[in-house]
DOVO-545542 format. One record per residue (C-alpha): x, y, z. Coordinates in Angstrom, 1 decimal. Layout:
% DOVO-545542
<x = X&y = Y&z = Z>
...
***
This chain:
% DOVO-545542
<x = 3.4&y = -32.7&z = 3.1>
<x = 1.1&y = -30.2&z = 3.4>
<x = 1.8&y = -26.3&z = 3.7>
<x = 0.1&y = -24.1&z = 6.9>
<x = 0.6&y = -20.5&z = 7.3>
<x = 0.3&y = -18.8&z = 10.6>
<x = -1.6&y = -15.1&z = 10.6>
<x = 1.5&y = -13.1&z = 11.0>
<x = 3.1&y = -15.4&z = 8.2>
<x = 0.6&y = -14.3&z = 5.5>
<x = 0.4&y = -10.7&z = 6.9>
<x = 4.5&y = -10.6&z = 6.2>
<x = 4.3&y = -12.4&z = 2.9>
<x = 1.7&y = -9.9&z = 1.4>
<x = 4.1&y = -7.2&z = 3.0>
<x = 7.3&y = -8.1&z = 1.7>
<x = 5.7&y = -9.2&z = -1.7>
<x = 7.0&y = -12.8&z = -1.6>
<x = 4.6&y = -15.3&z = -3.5>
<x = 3.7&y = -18.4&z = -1.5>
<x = 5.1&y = -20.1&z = -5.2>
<x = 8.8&y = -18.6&z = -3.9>
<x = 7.8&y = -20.1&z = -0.4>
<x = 7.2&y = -23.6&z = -2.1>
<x = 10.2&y = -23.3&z = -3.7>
<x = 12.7&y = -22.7&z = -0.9>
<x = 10.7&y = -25.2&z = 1.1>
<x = 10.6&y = -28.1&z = -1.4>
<x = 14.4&y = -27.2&z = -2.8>
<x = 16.4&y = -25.1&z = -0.1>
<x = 19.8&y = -24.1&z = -0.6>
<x = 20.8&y = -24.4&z = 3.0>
<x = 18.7&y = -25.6&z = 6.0>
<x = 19.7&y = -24.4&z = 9.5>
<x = 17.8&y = -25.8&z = 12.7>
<x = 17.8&y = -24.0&z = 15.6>
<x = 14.6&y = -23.8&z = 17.5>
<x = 12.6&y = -24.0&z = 14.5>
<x = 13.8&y = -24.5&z = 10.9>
<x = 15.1&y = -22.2&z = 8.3>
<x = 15.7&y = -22.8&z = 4.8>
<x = 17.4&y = -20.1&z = 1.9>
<x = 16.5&y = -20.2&z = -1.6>
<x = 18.7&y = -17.9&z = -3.8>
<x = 16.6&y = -16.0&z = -6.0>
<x = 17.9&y = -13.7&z = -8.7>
<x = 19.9&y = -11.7&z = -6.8>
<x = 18.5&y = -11.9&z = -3.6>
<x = 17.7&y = -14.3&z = -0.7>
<x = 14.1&y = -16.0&z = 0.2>
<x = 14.1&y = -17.3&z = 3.6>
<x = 11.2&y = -19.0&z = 5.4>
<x = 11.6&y = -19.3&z = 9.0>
<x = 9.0&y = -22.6&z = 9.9>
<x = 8.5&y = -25.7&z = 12.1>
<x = 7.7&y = -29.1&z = 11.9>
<x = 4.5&y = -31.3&z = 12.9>
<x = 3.8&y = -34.6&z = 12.1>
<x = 1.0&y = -33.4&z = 9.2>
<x = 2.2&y = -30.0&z = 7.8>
<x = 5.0&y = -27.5&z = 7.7>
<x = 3.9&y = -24.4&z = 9.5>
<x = 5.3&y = -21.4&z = 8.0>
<x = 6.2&y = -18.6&z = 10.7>
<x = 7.4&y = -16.0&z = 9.1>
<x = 9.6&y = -15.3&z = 4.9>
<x = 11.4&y = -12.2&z = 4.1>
<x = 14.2&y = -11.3&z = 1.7>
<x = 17.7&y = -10.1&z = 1.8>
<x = 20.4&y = -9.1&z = -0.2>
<x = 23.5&y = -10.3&z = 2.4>
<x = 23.9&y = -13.9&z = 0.1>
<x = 26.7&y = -14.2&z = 1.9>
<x = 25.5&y = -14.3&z = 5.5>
<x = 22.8&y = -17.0&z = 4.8>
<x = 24.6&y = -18.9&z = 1.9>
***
């Protein structure tokens, strides 16, 4: 499926220094998935969390918003 990303989305990515190749990652192989009003997955990465905050249409994940965090246990 193919990958959108709203304005403020890349303005935080570029921000927080997240590559859209972490992004994929926690996307195509999440370690947990919550739904709520939209969708958020966590990738554990090193020693830190990725998560990507996005919703579904029926041709492409839009991508809200990412950032990273160091509470592992609050997400995972």
């Amino acid at each position: 499926m193919k990958i959108r990303y709203t304005l403020h989305a890349i303005e935080r990515i570029r921000q927080r220094g997240i590559s859209r190749e972490q992004i994929e990652a926690c996307l195509n192989n999440p370690d947990k998935t919550v739904k709520d009003e939209e969708f958020k997955c966590v990738k554990k990465l090193n020693d830190k969390a990725v998560i990507v905050v996005y919703r579904m249409e029926t041709d492409a994940i839009i991508v809200i918003t990412a950032y990273r965090t160091s509470k592992l246990h609050k997400y995972l």
